[in-house]
KESE-76340 format. One record per residue (C-alpha): residue in one letter; x, y, z. Coordinates in steps of 0.02 Angstrom, whole numbers, plus 50000, padded with zeros to 5 digits. Example, Ala and Ser with C-alpha at 12.3 -4.5 7.8 and 13.67 -1.06 7.14 Angstrom:
2
A506154977550390 S506844994750357 
END
This chain:
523
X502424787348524 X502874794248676 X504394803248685 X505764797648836 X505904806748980 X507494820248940 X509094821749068 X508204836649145 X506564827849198 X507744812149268 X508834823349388 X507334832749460 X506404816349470 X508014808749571 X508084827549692 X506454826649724 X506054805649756 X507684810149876 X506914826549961 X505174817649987 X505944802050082 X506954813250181 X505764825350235 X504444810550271 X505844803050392 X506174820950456 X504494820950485 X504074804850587 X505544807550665 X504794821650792 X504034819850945 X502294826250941 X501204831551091 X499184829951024 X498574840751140 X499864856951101 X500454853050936 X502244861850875 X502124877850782 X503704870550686 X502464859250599 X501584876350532 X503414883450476 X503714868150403 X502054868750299 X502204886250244 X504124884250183 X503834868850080 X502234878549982 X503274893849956 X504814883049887 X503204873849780 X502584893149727 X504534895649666 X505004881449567 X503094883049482 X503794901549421 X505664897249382 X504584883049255 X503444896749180 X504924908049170 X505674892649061 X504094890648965 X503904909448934 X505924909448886 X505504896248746 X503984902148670 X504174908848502 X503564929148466 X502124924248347 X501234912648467 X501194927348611 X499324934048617 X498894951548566 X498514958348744 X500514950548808 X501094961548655 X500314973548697 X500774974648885 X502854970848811 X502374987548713 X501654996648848 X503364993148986 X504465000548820 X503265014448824 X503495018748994 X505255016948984 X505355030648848 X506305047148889 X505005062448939 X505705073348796 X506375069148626 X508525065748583 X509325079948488 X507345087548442 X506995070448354 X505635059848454 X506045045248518 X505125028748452 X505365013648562 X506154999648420 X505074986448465 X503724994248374 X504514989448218 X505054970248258 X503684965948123 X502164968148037 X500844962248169 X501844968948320 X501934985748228 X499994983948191 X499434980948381 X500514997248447 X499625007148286 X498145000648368 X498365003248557 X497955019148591 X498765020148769 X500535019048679 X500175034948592 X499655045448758 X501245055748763 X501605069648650 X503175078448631 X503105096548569 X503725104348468 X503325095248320 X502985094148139 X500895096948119 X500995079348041 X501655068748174 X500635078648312 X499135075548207 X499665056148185 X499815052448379 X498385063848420 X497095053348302 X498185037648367 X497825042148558 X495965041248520 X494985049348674 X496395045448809 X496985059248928 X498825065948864 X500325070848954 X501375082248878 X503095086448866 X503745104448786 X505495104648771 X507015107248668 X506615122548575 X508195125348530 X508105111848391 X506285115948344 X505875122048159 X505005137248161 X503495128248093 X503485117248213 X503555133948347 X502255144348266 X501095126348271 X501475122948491 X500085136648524 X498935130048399 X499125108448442 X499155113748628 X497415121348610 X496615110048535 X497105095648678 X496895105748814 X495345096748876 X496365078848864 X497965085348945 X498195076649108 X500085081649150 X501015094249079 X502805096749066 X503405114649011 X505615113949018 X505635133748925 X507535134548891 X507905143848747 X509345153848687 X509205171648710 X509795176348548 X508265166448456 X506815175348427 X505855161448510 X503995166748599 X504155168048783 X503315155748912 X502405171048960 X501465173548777 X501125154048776 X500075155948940 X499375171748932 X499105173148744 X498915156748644 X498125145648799 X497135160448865 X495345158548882 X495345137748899 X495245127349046 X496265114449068 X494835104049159 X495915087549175 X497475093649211 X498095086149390 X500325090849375 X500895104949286 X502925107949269 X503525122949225 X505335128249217 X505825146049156 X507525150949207 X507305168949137 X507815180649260 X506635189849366 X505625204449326 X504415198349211 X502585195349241 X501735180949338 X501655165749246 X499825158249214 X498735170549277 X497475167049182 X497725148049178 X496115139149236 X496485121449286 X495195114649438 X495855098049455 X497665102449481 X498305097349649 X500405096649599 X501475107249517 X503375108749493 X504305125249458 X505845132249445 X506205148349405 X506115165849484 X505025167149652 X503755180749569 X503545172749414 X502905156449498 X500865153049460 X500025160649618 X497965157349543 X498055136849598 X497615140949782 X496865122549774 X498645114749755 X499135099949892 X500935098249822 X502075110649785 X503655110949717 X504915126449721 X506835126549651 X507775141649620 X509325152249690 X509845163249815 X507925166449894 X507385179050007 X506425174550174 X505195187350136 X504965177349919 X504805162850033 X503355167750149 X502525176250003 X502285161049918 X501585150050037 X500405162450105 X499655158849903 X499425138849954 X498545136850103 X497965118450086 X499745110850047 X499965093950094 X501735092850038 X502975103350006 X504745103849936 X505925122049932 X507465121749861 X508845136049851 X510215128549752 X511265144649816 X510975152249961 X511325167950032 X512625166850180 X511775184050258 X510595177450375 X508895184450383 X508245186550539 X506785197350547 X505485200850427 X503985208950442 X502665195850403 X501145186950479 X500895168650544 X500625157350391 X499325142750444 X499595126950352 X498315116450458 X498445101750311 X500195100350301 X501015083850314 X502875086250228 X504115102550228 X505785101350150 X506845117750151 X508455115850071 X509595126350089 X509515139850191 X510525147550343 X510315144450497 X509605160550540 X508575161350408 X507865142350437 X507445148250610 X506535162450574 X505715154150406 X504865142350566 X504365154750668 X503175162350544 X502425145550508 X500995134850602 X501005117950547 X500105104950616 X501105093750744 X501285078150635 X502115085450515 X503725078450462 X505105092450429 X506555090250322 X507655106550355 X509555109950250 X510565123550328 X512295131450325 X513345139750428 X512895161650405 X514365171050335 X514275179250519 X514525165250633 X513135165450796 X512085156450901 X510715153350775 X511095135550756 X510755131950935 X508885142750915 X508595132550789 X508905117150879 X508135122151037 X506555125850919 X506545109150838 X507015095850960 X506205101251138 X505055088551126 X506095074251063 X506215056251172 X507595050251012 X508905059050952 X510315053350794 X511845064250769 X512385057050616 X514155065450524 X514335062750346 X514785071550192 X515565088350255 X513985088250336 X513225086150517 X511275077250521 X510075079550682 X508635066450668 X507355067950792 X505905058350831 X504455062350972 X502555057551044 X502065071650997 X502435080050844 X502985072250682 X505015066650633 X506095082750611 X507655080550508 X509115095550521 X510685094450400 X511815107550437 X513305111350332 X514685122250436 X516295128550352 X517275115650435 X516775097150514 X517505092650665 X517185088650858 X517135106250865 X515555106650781 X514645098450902 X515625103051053 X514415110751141 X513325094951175 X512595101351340 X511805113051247 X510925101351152 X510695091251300 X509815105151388 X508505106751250 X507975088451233 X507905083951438 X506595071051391 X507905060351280 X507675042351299 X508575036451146 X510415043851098 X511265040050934 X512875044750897 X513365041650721 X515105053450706 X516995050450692 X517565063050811 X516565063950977 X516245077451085 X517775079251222 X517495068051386 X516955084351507 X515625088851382 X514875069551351 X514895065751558 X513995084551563 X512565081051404 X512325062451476 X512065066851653 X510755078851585 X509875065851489 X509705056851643 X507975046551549 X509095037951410 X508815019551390 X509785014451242 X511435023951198 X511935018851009 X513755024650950 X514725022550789 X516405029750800 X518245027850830 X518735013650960 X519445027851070 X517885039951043 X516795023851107 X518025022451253 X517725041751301 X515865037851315 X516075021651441 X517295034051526 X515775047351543 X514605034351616 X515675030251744 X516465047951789 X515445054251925 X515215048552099 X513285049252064 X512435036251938 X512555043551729 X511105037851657 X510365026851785 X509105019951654 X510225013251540 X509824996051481 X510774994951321 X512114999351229 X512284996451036 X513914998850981 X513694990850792 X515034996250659 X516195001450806 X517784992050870 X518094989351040 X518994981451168 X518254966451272 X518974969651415 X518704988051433 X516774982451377 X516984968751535 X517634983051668 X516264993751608 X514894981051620 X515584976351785 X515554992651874 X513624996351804 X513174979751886 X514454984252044 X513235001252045 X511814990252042 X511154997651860 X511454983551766 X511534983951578 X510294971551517 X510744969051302 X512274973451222 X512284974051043 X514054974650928 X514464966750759 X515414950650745 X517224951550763 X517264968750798 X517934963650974 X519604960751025 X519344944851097 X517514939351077 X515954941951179 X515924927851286 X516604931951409 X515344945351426 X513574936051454 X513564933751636 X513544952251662 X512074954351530 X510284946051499 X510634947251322 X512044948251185 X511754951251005 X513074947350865 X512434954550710 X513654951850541 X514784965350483 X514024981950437 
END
C-alpha cells in the first residue's frame, strides 16, 4: 500500500504548482522580437537550472542527514576518516599522539582505518619502537611525512630509537618536519648529531619540504651538510643564519625566520640559492643601526617570482635591493622601520621602488604606513614602513614622492590625516597624468584635496575623470561647487563614486554635472 503523501511533499507541491504558473505567465507575458531574441530569456534559463542544481543538493544533503552509519559504503568511510586525518595536529598533545576518535566509533569503522593505509602516512617522533613499528607496517609502501617534536616529553627509549626509525624510512619520507626545542639542561642529542651522524650516508630521494627549526644560538656547525635530498625544492628554517642548510642549491622556495640579521648573513645566504622562485625573510627583531654599505657582489635571481623581507630598516632594505637583480615581474613584499638615526633613506628607498609606477595606494593602518604600487613594467611592489610615530608628518613630504612616480595615473589615499593643503596642490600638480584620485579619510582631509584641485590658476590634474571617495563623508554641496568649477574649467569629471548615505544631502543633485554616479552600500 502506498503510503500518503507527508506535509512536506504537499507544501513543496503547492510552492512549486504556484512558481510554475507564475513564471509561465511571466513568461508569455514578454514581448519577443524573432529576429534578435532577449538575452533575458538566457538569464532567465540559467537562474532557474542553478535554483534546480540547489534544491537537488539541499535533498541529498537531507538524504545523506538521514542515512544510518552502517549503510554508508566502505570507500565514504573511508573518505569521513581521511578529512579527520587531515584535520589532526602536526605533532602530538603533551608527547602523547594524537588519534582522531572516530577511529574507534565501532568495530567495522575501526577495521577500514586499520586497513587504509593513507590514514597511517604521518608519523610523529619520538615514539615508543612499538607504535612506530605499528603505523610503519600500517602505512604499507606510501610516502611519509614526518613530524619530530616535543622532546621534552620523550622517554629516553623513545630518543635513543629517532635515529634508528628515521633511517630506516628515509627513502618513503616525503616532508619532514624537524621543531628541535629542547631544554638545555637535558642531555638530549643535538640536531647537529641527528644530521650529520645518525642520517649520514642516506639519501633522502623523495623528500620535496624539509622544516627545520633550531633556536640554539649561533656558533655551531652548518646544519645538513651532508644531507642528500635531490627532489627537495622547499624548505623552512628558523634558526641562526650560519647554521641554515647551504648543500640544496636546487631549492625554488625558501623560507628564513630569525632575529636581529645582518645585511651581509642576508646576502650570504641567497648567493647559496640561485634558482629561488619564492622567497620569504623574516627578522622578528631588527637592528635599528642601519646598514648601508657592505662589501658584496650583485646576486642574480633570474627565476625569482616572490621576495618578502620583513623587517628590516630602511637603510638596510635599500641597500639589501641594490645588491639584488631580480627579474622585473617580480612581486616584492618589503617591512621596514624607521633607523635609530633618523635620514633620508626612506625616500631612496622609495625613489628605488616606485619610479616606474602608473598606481599608487598610501594606505595608514596599524602604527603603520603601506605604499602599494603597481606598474607595466615590473611586477607589484608592496612597502610597510613602521616610523616611531604615525602622523601627517609621516608623509608630509608628498612632493617627494610625487617627484619619483611622474608617470602616476592612479592615486589612492587610504590615511586619516592627509598631507597639509600646500604639499597635496604641490604632489598633484606633479602628477599631472592621474585619472582616478581615490581617498578615504576625514570629511575635512577630503575637503583639503577638492581645495588642491582647484588652487592654482592653471588646471591640477587636467586628466581627471573620477573621483572615488568610498568610506569617506562629505558634503554635497562642497562635492556640487567642486564638480561645477571642473566643468566651469572645461575638465569635466565624468564618474563619481561614494557610499550610500555618506552624503549630507544625497547625490542627486549631482548627475547633471557627471556621466555617471555610483552608490555602492556602506563599507
Amino acid at each position: 500500500m502506498k503510503a500518503p503523501p507527508s506535509k512536506l511533499s504537499n507544501e513543496l507541491s503547492e510552492i512549486c504548482t504556484n512558481f510554475e504558473t507564475k513564471a509561465i505567465e511571466a513568461i508569455r507575458g514578454q514581448t519577443v522580437n524573432l529576429n534578435d531574441p532577449s538575452p533575458e530569456f538566457e538569464i532567465l534559463q540559467g537562474g532557474l537550472a542553478a535554483a534546480q542544481q540547489k534544491i537537488a543538493r539541499v535533498l541529498k544533503e537531507q538524504h545523506n542527514h538521514c542515512t544510518p552509519l552502517d549503510r554508508l559504503p566502505d570507500e565514504l568511510i573511508a573518505t569521513i576518516l581521511q578529512y579527520g586525518f587531515e584535520g589532526q595536529p602536526r605533532t602530538s598533545i603533551n608527547g602523547i599522539t594524537y588519534i582522531f576518535p572516530a577511529y574507534s566509533l565501532c568495530t567495522r569503522w575501526r577495521r577500514i582505518a586499520i586497513n587504509s593505509p593513507s590514514l597511517w602516512s604521518k608519523i610523529v617522533l619520538p615514539c615508543s619502537p612499538k607504535l612506530f613499528r605499528l603505523i610503519r607496517d600500517r602505512s604499507s609502501s606510501l610516502l611519509l611525512d614526518i613530524y619530530v617534536a616535543d622532546l621534552e616529553y620523550a622517554s629516553d627509549i623513545s630518543m635513543k630509537f629517532l635515529g634508528e626509525a628515521l633511517r630506516e624510512i628515509i627513502p618513503r619520507i616525503a616532508r619532514l618536519d624537524i621543531n628541535w626545542h629542547s631544554d638545555p639542561a637535558v642531555d638530549f642529542p643535538t640536531l647537529e648529531r641527528l644530521l650529520s651522524t645518525d642520517l649520514a650516508g642516506k639519501e633522502f630521494s623523495a623528500l620535496k619540504v624539509l622544516d627545520l627549526s633550531d633556536p640554539a644560538g649561533p656558533g655551531g656547525h652548518v646544519l645538513g651538510a651532508n644531507v642528500n635530498a635531490p627532489l627537495l625544492h622547499t624548505m623552512h628554517f628558523c634558526g641562526p643564519s650560519d647554521r641554515i642548510p647551504r648543500t640544496f642549491h636546487h631549492l625554488t622556495h625558501l623560507k628564513f625566520n630569525w632575529c636581529r640579521l645582518e645585511l651581509q648573513d642576508i646576502l650570504n645566504l641567497l648567493k647559496e640559492f640561485p634558482l629561488l622562485e619564492k622567497c620569504t625573510i623574516i627578522d622578528d627583531e631588527a637592528s635599528e643601526e642601519g646598514q648601508n654599505h657592505v662589501d658584496h657582489p650583485m646576486i642574480l635571481l633570474d627565476k625569482l617570482q616572490y621576495l618578502s623581507v620583513d623587517e628590516l630598516t630602511t637603510s638596510t632594505m635599500e641597500s639589501l635591493l641594490r645588491h639584488l637583480e631580480v627579474p622585473p615581474h617580480a612581486a616584492l613584499s618589503l617591512g621596514t622601520c624607521e633607523p635609530m638615526v633618523v635620514d633620508q633613506s626612506l625616500h631612496d628607498l622609495l625613489r628605488l621602488c616606485l619610479s616606474e609606477s602608473v598606481q599608487l595606494t598610501i594606505d595608514g593602518y596599524c602604527k603603520r604606513i603601506r605604499y602599494l604600487t603597481t606598474s607595466t613594467s615590473r611586477g607589484p611592489i608592496s612597502i610597510t614602513y613602521t616610523p616611531h610615530r604615525v602622523s601627517s608628518e609621516e608623509i608630509r613630504e608628498l612632493p617627494l614622492l610625487a617627484s619619483c612616480t611622474k608617470q602616476l595615473s592612479v592615486l589612492d589615499l587610504q590615511f586619516w590625516d592627509l598631507p597639509s593643503l600646500a604639499d597635496l596642490t604641490k604632489a598633484l600638480t606633479i602628477w599631472c597624468g592621474i585619472t582616478c584620485i581615490r581617498v578615504r579619510s576625514q570629511e575635512l582631509d577630503f575637503e583639503r584635496v577638492l581645495t588642491a584641485l582647484e588652487e592654482t590658476s592653471d588646471i591640477v590634474c587636467p586628466l581627471l575623470r573620477t573621483i572615488d571617495c568610498v568610506g569617506t563623508r562629505f558634503s554635497s554641496v562642497r562635492m556640487k561647487r567642486f564638480l561645477e568649477f571642473r566643468q566651469k574649467k572645461g575638465v569635466r569629471l565624468e564618474e563619481l563614486r561614494a557610499s550610500k548615505g555618506y552624503s549630507t544631502s544625497g547625490l542627486d543633485g549631482l548627475g547633471h554635472l557627471l556621466d555617471r554616479v555610483l552608490e555602492v552600500g556602506s563599507p
